[in-house]
C-alpha positions as protocol buffer text, in pm:
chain_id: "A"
residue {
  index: 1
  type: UNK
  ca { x: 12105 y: 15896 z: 9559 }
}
residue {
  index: 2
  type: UNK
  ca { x: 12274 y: 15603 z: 9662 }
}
residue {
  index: 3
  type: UNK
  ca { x: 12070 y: 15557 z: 9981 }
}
residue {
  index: 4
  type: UNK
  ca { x: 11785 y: 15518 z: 9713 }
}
residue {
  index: 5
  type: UNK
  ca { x: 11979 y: 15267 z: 9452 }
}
residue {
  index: 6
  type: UNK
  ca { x: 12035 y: 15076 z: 9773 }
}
residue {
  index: 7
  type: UNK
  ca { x: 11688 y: 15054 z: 9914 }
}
residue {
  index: 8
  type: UNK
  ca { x: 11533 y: 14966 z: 9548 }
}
residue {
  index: 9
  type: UNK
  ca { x: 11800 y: 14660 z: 9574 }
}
residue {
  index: 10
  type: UNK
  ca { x: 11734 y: 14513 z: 9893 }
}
residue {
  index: 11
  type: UNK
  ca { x: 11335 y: 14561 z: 9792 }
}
residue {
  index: 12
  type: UNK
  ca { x: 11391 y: 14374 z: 9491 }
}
residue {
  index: 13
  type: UNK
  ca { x: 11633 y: 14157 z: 9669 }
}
residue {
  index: 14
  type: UNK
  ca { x: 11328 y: 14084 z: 9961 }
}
residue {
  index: 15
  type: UNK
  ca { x: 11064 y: 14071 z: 9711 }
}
residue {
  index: 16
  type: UNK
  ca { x: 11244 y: 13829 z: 9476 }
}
residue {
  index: 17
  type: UNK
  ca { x: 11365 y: 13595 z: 9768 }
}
residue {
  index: 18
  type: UNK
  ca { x: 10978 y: 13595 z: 9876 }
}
residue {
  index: 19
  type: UNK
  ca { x: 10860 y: 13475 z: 9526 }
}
residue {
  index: 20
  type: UNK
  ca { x: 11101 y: 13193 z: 9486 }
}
residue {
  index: 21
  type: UNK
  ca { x: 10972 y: 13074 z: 9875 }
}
residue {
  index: 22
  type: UNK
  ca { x: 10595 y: 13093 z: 9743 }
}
residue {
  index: 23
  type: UNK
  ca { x: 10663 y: 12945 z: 9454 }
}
residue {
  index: 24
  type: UNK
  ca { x: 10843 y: 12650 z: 9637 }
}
residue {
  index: 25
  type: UNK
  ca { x: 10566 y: 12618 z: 9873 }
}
residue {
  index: 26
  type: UNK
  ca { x: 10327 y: 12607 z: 9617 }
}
residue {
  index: 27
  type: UNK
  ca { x: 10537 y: 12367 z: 9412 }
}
residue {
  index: 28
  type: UNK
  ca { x: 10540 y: 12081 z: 9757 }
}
residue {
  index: 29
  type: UNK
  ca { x: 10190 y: 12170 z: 9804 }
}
residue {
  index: 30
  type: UNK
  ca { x: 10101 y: 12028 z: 9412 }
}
residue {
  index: 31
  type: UNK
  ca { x: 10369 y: 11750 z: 9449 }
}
residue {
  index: 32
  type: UNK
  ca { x: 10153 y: 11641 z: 9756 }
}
residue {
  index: 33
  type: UNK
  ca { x: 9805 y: 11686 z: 9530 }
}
residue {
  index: 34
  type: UNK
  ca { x: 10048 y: 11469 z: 9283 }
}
residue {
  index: 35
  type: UNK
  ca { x: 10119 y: 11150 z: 9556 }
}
residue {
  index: 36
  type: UNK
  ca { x: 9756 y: 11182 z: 9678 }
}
residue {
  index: 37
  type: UNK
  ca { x: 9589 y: 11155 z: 9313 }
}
residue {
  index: 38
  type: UNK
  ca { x: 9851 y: 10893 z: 9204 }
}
residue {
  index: 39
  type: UNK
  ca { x: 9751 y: 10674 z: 9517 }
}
residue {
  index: 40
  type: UNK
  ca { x: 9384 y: 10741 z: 9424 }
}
residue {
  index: 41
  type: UNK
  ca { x: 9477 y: 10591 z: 9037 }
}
residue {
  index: 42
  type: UNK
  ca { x: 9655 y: 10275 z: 9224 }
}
residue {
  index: 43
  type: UNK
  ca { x: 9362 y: 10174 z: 9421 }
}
residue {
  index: 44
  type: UNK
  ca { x: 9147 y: 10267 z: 9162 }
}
residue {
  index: 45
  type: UNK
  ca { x: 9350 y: 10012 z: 8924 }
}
residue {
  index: 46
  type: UNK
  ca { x: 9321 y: 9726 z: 9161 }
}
residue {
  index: 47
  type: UNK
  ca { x: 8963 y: 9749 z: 9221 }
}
residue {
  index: 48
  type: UNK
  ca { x: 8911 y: 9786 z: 8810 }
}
residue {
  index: 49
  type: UNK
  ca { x: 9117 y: 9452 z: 8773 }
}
residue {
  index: 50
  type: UNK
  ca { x: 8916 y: 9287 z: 9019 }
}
residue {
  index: 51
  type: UNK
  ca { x: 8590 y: 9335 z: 8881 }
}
residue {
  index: 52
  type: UNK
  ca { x: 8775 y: 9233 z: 8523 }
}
residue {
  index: 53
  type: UNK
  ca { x: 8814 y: 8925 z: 8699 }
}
residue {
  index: 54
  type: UNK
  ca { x: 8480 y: 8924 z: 8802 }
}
residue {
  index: 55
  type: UNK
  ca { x: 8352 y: 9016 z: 8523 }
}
residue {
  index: 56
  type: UNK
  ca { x: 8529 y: 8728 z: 8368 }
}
residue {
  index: 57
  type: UNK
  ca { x: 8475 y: 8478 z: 8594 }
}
residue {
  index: 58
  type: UNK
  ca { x: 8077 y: 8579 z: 8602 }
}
residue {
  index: 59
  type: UNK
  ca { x: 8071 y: 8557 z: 8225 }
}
residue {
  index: 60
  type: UNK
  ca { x: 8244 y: 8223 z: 8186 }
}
residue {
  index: 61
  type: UNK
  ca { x: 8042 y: 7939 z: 7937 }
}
residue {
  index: 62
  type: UNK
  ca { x: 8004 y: 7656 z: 8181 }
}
residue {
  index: 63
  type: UNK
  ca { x: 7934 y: 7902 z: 8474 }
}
residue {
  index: 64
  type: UNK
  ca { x: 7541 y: 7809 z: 8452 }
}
residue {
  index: 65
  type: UNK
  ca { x: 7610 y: 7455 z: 8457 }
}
residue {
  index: 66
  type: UNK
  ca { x: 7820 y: 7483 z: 8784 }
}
residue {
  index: 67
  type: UNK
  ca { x: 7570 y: 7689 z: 8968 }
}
residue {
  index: 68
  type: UNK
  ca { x: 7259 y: 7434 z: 8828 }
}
residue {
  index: 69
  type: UNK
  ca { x: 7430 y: 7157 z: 8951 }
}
residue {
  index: 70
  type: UNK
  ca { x: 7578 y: 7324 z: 9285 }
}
residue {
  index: 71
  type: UNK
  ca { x: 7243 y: 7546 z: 9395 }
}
residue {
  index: 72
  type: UNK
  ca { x: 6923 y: 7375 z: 9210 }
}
residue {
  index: 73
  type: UNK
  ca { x: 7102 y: 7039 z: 9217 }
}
residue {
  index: 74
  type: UNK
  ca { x: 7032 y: 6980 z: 8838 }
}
residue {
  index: 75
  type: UNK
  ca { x: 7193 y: 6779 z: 8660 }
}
residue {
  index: 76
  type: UNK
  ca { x: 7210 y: 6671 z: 8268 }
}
residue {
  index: 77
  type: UNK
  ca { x: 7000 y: 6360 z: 8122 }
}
residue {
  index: 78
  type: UNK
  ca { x: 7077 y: 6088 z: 7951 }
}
residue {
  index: 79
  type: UNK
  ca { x: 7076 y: 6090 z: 7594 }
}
residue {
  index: 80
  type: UNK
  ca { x: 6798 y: 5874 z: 7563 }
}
residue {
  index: 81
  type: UNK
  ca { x: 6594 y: 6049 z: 7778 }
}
residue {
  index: 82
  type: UNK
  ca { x: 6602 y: 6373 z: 7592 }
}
residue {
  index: 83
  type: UNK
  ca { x: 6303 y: 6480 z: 7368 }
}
residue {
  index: 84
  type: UNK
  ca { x: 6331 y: 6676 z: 7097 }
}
residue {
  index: 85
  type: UNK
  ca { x: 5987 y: 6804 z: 6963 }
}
residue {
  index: 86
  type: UNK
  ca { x: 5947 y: 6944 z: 6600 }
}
residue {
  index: 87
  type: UNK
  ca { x: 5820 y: 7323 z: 6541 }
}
């Protein structure tokens, strides 16, 4: 009888020192999903930041005017040159 109180203790002992080891394994093994998915969200928060930036600086009023005058070499009139025409 005691021979069998014994075993069914060390079992449990064996079985419950196996559990907490997988379940501290499995624990590292999501931290490292964890680091690798935060790391994914950093990059992924630079690169949104610089297309806000480009996004602003592509949007900006007097953009046009800077690429007429820099690409097409345009340039603005003088007033008295202007025509306005009636509908």
């Amino acid at each position: 009888m005691k021979f069998f109180v014994w075993s069914v203790l060390i079992f449990s002992l064996l079985g419950s020192a196996l559990a907490v080891i997988y379940c501290k394994y499995s624990t590292r093994l999501l931290f490292i999903e964890i680091q690798k998915q935060e790391r994914e969200l950093d990059k992924e928060a630079i690169t949104w930041g610089q297309l806000q930036l480009e996004i602003t600086t592509l949007t900006a009023e007097n953009r046009v005017e800077i690429e007429a005058s820099n690409q097409l070499k345009m340039f603005l009139p003088n007033r008295g040159k202007i025509i306005y025409i009636k509908p």
